[in-house]
N, C-alpha and C positions, 0 to 999 in steps of 0.2 A: 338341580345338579346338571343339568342339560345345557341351561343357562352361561352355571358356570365354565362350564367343558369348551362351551363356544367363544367367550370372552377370554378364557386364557392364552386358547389357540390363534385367536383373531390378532394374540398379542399385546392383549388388555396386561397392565400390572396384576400381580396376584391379590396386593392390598385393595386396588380398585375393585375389581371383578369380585372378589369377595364380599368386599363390605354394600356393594350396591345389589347383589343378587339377595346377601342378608336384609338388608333394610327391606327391598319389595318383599321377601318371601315371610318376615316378621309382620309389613304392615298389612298384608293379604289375609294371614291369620287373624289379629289381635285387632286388627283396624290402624289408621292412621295416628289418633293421638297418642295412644296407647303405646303402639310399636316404634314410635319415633321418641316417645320417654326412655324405653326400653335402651335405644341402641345409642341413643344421647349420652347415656352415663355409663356404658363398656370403654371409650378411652380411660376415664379417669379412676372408675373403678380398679382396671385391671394394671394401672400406673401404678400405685402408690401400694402396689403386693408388695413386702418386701424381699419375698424371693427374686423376682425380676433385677434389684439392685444389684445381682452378683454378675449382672450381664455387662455392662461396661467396665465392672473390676476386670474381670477376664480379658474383655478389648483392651482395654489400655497395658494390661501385661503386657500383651503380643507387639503391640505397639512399638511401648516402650524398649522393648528387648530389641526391635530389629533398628531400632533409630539409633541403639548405644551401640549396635556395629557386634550384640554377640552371636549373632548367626558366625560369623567368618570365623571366628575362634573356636565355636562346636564343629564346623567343617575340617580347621585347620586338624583340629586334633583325632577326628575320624579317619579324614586321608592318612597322616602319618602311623595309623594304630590299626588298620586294616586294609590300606591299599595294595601289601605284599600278597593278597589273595587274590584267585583269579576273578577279576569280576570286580575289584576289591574298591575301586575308586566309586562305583554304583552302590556297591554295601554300605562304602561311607557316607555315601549323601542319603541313602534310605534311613541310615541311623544318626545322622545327624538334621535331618528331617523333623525323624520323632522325638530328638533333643529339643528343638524349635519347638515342635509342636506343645508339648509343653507347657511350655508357657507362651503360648499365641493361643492358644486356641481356634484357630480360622483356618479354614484349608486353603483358599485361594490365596491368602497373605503368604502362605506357607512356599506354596506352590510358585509365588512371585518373587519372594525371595530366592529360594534356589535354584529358579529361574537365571540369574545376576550371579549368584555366586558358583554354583557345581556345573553347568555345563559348562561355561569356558573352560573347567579345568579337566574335564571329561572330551572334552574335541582336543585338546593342550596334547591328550596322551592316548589319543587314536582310538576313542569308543567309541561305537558307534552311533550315528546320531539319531538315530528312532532312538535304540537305547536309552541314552541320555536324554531322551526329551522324555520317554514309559517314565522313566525313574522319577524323576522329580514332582512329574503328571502326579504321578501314585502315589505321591511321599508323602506327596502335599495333603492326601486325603486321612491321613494319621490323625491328623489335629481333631478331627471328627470324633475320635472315640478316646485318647488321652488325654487327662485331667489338666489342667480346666478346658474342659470342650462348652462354648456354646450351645449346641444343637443336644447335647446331653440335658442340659437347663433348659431349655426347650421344649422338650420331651417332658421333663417332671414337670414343666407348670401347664401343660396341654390335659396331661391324666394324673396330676395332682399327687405322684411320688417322691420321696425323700431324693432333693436334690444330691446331698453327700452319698447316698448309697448308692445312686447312678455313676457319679466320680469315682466313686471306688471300683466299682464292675467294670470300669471300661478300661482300668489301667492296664490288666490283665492280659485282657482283647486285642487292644493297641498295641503293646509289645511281640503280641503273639504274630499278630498283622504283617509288624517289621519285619519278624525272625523270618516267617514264610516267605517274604517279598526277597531276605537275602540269601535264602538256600537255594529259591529259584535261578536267583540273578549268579549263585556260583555253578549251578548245573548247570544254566544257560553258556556261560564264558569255557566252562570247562569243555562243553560240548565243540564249540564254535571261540577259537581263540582269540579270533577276528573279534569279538563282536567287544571285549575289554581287558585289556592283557593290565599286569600285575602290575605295579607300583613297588618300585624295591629303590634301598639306598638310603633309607632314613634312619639313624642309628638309636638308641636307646636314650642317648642324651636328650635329641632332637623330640621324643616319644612323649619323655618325659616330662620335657620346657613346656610342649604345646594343652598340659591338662590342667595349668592354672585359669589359662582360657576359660574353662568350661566348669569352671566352680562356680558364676553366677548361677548359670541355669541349675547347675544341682540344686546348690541351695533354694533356689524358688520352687523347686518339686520338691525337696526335702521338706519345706515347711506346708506346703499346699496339702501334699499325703500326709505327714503327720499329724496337721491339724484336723484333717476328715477321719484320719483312723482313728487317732485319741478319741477324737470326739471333744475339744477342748474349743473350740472355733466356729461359727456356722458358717457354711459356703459363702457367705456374702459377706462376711467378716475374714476368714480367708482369704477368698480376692482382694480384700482392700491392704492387705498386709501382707500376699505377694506385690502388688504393684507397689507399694512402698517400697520394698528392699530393693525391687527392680530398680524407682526411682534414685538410690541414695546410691547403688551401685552405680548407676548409667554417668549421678554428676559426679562420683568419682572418678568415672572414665574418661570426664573431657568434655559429655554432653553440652553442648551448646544451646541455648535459646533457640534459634530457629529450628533446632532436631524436637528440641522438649513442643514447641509451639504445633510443628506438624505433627508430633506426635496426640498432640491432644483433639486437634483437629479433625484425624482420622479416625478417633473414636467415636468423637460428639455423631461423625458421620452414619459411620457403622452401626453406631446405636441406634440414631434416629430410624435411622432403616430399617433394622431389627422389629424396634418397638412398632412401627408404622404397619409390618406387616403382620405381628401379633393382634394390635387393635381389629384392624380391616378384617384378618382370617376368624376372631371372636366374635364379631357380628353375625359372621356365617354360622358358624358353630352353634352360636345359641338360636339362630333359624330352624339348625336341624334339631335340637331339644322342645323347642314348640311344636315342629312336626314330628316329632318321635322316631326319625330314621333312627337311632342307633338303637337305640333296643329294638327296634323292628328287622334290622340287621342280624345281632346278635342272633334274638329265637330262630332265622333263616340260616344261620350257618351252623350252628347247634344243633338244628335236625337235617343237615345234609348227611346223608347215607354214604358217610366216608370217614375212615378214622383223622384224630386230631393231626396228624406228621403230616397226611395227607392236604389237607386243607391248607394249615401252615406253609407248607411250600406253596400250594395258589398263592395265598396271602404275599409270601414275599417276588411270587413270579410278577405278579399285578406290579407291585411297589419297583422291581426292575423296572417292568414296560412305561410303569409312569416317568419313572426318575430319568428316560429320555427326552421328555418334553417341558419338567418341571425342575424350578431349584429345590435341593433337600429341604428347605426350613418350609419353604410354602407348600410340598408337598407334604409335610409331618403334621404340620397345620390344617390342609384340608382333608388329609383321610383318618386319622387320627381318632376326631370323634367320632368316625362310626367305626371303624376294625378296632381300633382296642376295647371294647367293650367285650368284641365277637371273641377274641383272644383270649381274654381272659374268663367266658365263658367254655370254652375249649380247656382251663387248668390250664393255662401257659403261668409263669410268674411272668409278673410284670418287668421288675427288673431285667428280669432276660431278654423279652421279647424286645424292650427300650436298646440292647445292647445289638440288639440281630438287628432291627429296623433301622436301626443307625449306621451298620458297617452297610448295610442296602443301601441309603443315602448317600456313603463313601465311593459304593460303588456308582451310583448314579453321577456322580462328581468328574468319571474317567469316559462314561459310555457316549456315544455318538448319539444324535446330532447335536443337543447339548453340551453333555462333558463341559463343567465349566472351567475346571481347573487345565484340559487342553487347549482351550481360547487364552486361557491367562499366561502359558507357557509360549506358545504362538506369538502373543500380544507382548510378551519382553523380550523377546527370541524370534523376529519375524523372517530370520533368515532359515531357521526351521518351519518348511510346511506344513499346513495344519494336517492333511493327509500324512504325513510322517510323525506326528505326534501323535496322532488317533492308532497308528499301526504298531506305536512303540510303547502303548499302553496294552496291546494284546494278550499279552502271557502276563500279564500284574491281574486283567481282568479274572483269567484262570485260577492264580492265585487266590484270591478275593472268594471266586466259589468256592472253592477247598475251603479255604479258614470260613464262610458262613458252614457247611457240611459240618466241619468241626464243631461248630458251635452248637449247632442241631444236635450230631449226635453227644457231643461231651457236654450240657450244659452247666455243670462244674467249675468250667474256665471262664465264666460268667461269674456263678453265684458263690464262687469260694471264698470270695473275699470280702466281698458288703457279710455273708454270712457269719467269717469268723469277727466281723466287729459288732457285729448285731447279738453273738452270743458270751 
């Protein structure tokens, strides 16, 4: 563990630094030929799962959606249907964020996108520009917990839960996430005028025109939720049949070749990277099942002389303090197999804990020195300071504790949903 703590820091990749701390800490045990059989056959084993295939269905949705140009038309139609509030043009991009999100599933894609499209139109109309750079920071981190999320699919093939009933738990969260992120953002404005005044002037006509825009995206969550709630679909059959509609819709849009070409491109990318660091983090992982940290873990936090809530928040205080130093997916990967075991020795549900651990990740997305989705904001927007993006995420960060608080204490807003299709 030591090892690894030093090669991450040193700024080793997470897939390197894992997979060569695994392989020595495997051939130390087991011996040389033996531990090098072992870790020899983790790529190709853990390839050909067929849950894993739902992971580039997902990428290529998000893909595909922002190459066929429907971000601008979810934006268009938020602005015109909420900008009359105070605050109201930040509301719009927070909720039309979580329209994207959606169907991307990627927070930094998210984050890059409305990058390009919401702030111009938020400096356009005197918001302010920390403001405007929080909002989008933040939005971007939606795609983290609404269906289809990555990092959700992630999570179930790490501790071996029904992919569909993590999708469904998070849809709940995710909007919840939003709703918080726009009550702030209207007590914020209302308090301080300055900070995003109203958008008015758009008539019912105009209101109206701009929500055929945003019947792709419905439809692509429309059938993605009702093929996990029916139950009529498996997530990986799902994904392939949102990206379809996305595809037939995009080349009725106009879609070009070079849009469809980059679009595939950036998956293959995305993917590879995904997968690369699932492989490399599984090396490790089954290191620690040789050495027996996770249940030697578990019985250690199971007899701490503190009740389970208590514990629970270490648990997630730690995954804050990490999530400055680490990306979400490599950091779910490497703590993963020893705290979920201790968790669910504690009576947490699984599914829940998958839905808190994930908005902690969300939140690691926004926090300094990392924050990756502030770099990404920064990086399309270099005319906003990164010190001003890290400051304009401050009150989203607030938010984010509240709605995890909620979750702690309501766990309901988790489990009501995978529940009512489970019964």
């Amino acid at each position: 563990m030591g090892a690894l703590v030093v090669l991450v820091f040193a700024g080793v990749r997470v897939v390197y630094a894992a997979s060569i701390v695994g392989l020595v800490g495997i051939v130390a045990i087991i011996g040389w030929e033996a531990g090098a059989g072992v870790v020899g056959t983790i790529p190709h084993s853990k390839s050909i799962s067929y849950t894993l295939s739902v992971l580039p269905m997902f990428i290529l949705i998000g893909f595909l959606a922002f190459h066929a140009g429907f971000t601008n038309s979810v934006f268009d139609a938020a602005r015109k249907w909420l900008g009359w509030m105070p605050g109201g043009l930040a509301v719009a991009s927070v909720f039309a964020a979580a329209g994207f999100a959606a169907v991307s599933g990627a927070s930094t894609a998210t984050a890059a996108v409305f990058s390009r499209v919401a702030i111009p139109e938020m400096l356009k109309y005197g918001y302010d520009r920390k403001l405007s750079a929080g909002v989008v920071a933040a939005g971007g981190t939606l795609a983290s917990l609404i269906p289809p999320s990555a990092i959700l699919v992630i999570y179930a093939i790490i501790v071996e839960e029904s992919v569909g009933a993590l999708l469904l738990a998070g849809f709940i969260p995710g909007i919840f996430s939003a709703a918080i992120y726009g009550i702030m953002i209207i007590a914020m404005a209302k308090a301080k005028p300055g900070l995003g005044p109203p958008i008015r002037g758009f008539t019912w006509s105009e209101r109206i025109k701009s929500l055929p825009g945003t019947f792709p995206i419905i439809l692509v969550v429309a059938i993605i939720f009702s093929a996990l709630y029916l139950g009529w679909a498996t997530p990986t059959e799902t994904g392939a049949l949102g990206a379809g509609v996305v595809f037939i819709i995009a080349l009725f849009n106009g879609m070009r070749w070079n849009s469809l070409k980059e679009a595939l491109k950036e998956t293959a990318k995305l993917t590879v990277m995904v997968f690369s660091i699932i492989w490399g983090v599984l090396v490790f992982v089954r290191f620690l099942g040789f050495a027996g940290l996770p249940e030697a873990f578990a019985n250690w936090v199971v007899e701490l002389p503190f009740s389970p809530i208590v514990i629970i928040i270490g648990i997630l205080i730690f995954y804050a303090i990490l999530g400055m130093f680490m990306d979400a997916i490599g950091m779910l990967l490497l703590t993963l197999p020893v705290v979920y075991p201790a968790v669910i020795s504690l009576g947490y549900d699984p599914i829940w804990f998958g839905i808190v651990v994930v908005k902690m990740a969300e939140i690691c997305l926004i926090t300094p020195p990392i924050g990756l989705n502030c770099y990404v904001v920064n990086g399309v927007r270099p005319d906003i300071p990164l010190q001003d993006v890290f400051k304009g995420i401050g009150p989203f960060f607030i938010a984010d504790v509240v709605t995890v608080a909620l979750l702690l204490a309501f766990p309901g807003i988790v489990l009501w949903l995978p529940n009512l299709v489970g019964n």
